[in-house]
N, C-alpha and C positions, 0 to 999 in steps of 0.2 A: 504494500500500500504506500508507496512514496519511496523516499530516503530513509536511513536509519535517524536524519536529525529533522525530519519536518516537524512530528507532533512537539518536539522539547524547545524547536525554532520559535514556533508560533507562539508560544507563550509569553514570550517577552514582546512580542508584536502586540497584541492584546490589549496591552492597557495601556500603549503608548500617547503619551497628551501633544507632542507636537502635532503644527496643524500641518502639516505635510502628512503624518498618516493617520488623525482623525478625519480631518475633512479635504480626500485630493480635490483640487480644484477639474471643473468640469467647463470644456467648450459647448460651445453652442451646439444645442440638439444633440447632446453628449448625454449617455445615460449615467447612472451614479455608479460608481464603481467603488467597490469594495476595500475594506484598509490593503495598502500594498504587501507584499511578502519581503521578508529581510534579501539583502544581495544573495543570489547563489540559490534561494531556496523559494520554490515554487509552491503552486498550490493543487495537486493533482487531482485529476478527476477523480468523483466516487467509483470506488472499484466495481468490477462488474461480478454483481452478486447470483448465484444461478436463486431461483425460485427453489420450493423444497422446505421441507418440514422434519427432517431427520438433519442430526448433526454426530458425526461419529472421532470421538477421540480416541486417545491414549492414554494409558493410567499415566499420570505424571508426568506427562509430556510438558514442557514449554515452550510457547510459539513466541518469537518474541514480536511480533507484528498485533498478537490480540493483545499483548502488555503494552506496548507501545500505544495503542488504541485506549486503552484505557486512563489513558494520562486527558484526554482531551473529555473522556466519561468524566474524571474526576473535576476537572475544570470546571464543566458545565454544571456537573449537581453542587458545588461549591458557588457558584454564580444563581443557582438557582435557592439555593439559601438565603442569596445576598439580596434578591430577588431581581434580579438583574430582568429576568424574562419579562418578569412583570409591567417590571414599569417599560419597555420599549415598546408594549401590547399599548397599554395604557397613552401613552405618546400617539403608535399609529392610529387607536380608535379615535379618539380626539380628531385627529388630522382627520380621517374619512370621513367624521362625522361634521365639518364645518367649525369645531368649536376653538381649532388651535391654528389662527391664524398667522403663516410663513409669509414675509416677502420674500425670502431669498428662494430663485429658480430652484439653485443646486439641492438647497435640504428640502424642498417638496418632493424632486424626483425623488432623493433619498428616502422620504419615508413611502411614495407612492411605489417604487420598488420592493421596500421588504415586504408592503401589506401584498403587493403580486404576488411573492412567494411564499405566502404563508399556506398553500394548500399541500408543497413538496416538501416541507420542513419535519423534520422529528415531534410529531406531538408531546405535549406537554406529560401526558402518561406512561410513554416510551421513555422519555426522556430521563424520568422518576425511576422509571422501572431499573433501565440500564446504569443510573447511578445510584444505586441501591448501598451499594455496597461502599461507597464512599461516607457514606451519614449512618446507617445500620450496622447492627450485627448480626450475622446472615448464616446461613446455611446454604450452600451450592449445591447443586445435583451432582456438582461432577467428586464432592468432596463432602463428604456429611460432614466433617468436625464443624464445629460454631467456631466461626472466624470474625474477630474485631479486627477490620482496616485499620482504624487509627492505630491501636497499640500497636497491631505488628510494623506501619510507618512509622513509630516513636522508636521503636529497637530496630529497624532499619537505617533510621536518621542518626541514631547512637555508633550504630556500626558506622556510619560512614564517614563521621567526624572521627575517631577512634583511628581507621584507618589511616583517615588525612595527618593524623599526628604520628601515625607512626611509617608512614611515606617521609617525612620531613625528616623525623629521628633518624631514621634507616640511611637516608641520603646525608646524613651531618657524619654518619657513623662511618659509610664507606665512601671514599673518595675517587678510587680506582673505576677503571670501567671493567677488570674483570670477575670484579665478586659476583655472585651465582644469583642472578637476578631474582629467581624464584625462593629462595631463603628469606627475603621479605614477608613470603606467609606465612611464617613461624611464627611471629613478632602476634597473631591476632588466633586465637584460640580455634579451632576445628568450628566447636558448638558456637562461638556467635557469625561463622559463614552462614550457618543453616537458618537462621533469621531471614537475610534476603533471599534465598531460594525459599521459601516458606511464604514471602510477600509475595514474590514469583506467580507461584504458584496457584496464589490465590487469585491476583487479578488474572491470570491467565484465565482463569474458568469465568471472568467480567469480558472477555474479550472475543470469546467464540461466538461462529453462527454471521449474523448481519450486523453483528455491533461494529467491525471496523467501518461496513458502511455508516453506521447512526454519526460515526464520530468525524466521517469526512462532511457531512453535511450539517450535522452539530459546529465546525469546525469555521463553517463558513459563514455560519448565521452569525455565532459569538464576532469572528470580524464587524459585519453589518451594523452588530448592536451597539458596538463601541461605538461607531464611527456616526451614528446616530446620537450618542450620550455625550461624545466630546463636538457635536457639534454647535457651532457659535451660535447659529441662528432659534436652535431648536431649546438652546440654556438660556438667551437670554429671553424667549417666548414665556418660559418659565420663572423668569428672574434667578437664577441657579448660576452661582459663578463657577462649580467647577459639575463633573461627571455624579459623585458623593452628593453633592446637593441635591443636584436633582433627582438621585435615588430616593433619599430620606424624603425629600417633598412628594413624590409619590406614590412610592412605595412602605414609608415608616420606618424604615429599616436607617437606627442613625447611621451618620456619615462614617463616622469613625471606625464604625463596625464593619460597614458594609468596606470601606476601604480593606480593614485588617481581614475580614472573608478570601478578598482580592490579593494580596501577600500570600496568604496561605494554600488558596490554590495554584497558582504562578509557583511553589519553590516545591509544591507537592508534585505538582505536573512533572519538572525539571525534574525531580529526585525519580520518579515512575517511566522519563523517558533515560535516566542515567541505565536502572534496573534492564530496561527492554535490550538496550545496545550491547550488553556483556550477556545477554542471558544463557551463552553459548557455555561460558565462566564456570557460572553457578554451582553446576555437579563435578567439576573438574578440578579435584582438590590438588591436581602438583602444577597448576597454573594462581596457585594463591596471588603470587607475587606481580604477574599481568593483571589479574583482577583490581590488587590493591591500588596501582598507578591509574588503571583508569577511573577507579569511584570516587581516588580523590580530587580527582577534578571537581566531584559534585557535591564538597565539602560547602562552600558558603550554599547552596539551596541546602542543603541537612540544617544550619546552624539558622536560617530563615523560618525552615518550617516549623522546627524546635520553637524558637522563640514564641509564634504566634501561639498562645494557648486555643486550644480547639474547642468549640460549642459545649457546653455541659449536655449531659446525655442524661433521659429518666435512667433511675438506679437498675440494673439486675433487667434490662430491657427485652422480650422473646426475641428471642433469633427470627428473621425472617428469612424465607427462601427463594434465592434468586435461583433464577431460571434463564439458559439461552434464547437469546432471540433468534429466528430465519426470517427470510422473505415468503409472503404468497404470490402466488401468483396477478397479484393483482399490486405486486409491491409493496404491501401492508406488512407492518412487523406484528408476527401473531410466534406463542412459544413453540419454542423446537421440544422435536425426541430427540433424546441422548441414547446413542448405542457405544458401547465401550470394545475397542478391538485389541 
């Protein structure tokens, strides 16, 4: 589905406030076009999903293209907390309905655009469903244990700062180029590798089926809606000086929150596209020391995600169970059978 770095690219695109990729400017008889993609990194089409209602895996397999996918799941149910969805509905209904009057050309096409595409977009139920596992504590079909997302991200983001400290030690410690590159996975204990293959593994079974489709079209809307929320015309309509504002005005959600929501999924995403790019890593305990160099790259998203305290949760909460999505034949996400081979 893309590159190994689209979904971890995009995330820093997102919430960018300059006006160069909030709002590109638009020629005459120009339709609105979308926030741009970073240099080098594209926006690929939604993959071609066949129709079909059976999804068959492997005990324990990880793909890392359905992890990689779920970084952009986690985004969106994290935005959809912040209520991000909301209030852009909110916005276009107003506009369609005469009540929020635009001088500027450019932000009418813009919001007469996304309300055009609200019939191909991920519904709002889908969209819940597939990031279930982002906000819940869940049950999968492909994996009965009760799985909490957050905790195993918190000992995940543990690991990876751990590492970053001992990538740094390691390199103070040997100078040479020919010490045994892979002896840096000594330094970090067997039992906290199995932490991220464990996170692995989970989102792996949020990623099967038609989810990486959900998440390329998920993908494309979150651009949209930014570029909608950072735009001039459409904040000062509302009197709202920044993107936060006009969340909290109408959708409730304070600013401050809703910003720290927006941190939190941006360094969770990074840290779940860090996960997807090694997952090859993961079970290959005499490559410790390759793994270690590459996670700690994703050392500041660990120490970002860490920082932001996450939602309080009802105490002792039931698990729920998520399930794959397919396609039907009529393009509608309806649940898959799972056969195991």
């Amino acid at each position: 589905m893309g590159s190994s770095t689209f979904y971890t690219a995009v995330v820093a695109l997102l919430f960018a406030v300059t006006p160069a990729l909030a709002a590109p400017p638009l020629a005459v008889g120009d339709s609105p076009k979308p926030v741009p993609s970073p240099a080098g990194v594209g926006s690929p089409k939604a993959p071609t999903m066949p129709t079909g209602t059976v999804v068959r895996v492997s005990s324990g397999e990880i793909v890392p293209e359905n992890v990689r996918a779920t970084s952009v799941l986690y985004l969106a149910a994290t935005l959809e907390e912040a209520r991000i969805f909301e209030v852009v509905d909110r916005i276009v209904d107003a506009f369609q309905s005469g009540l929020l009057p635009i001088g500027s050309k450019e932000s009418r096409e813009r919001l007469e655009a996304y309300s055009k595409a609200r019939p191909d977009r991920v519904a709002k139920e889908t969209r819940n469903e597939l990031g279930r596992f982002a906000i819940d504590v869940v049950r999968h079909e492909f994996d009965p244990q009760v799985t909490d997302t957050t905790k195993q991200m918190e000992a995940y983001g543990a690991l990876v700062q751990a590492v970053a400290d001992s990538v740094d030690q390691f390199t103070r410690d040997n100078t040479t180029e020919n010490e045994d590159r892979d002896s840096l996975g000594d330094r970090i204990p067997e039992e906290k590798w199995k932490v991220a293959a464990a996170l692995a593994r989970s989102l792996n079974g949020n990623g099967y089926g038609a989810a990486s489709f959900a998440a390329t079209k998920l993908e494309q809307q979150i651009r949209n809606m930014v570029a909608i929320l950072n735009d001039p015309a459409i904040r000062e309509a509302y009197g709202a000086r920044s993107q936060w504002a006009l969340v909290e005005k109408l959708g409730g959600k304070p600013a401050a929150e809703a910003e720290r929501l927006q941190r939190r999924a941006e360094a969770g995403a990074r840290l779940i596209g860090a996960l997807a790019d090694n997952a090859e890593l993961l079970d290959a305990p005499k490559k410790r020391g390759e793994l270690a160099r590459r996670l700690a790259s994703a050392a500041p998203h660990a120490k970002a995600w860490l920082a932001v305290k996450p939602p309080r949760k009802a105490s002792n909460p039931a698990p729920k169970l998520v399930r794959p999505l397919c396609l039907d034949d009529k393009r509608s996400f309806i649940p898959c059978t799972v056969t195991k081979r």
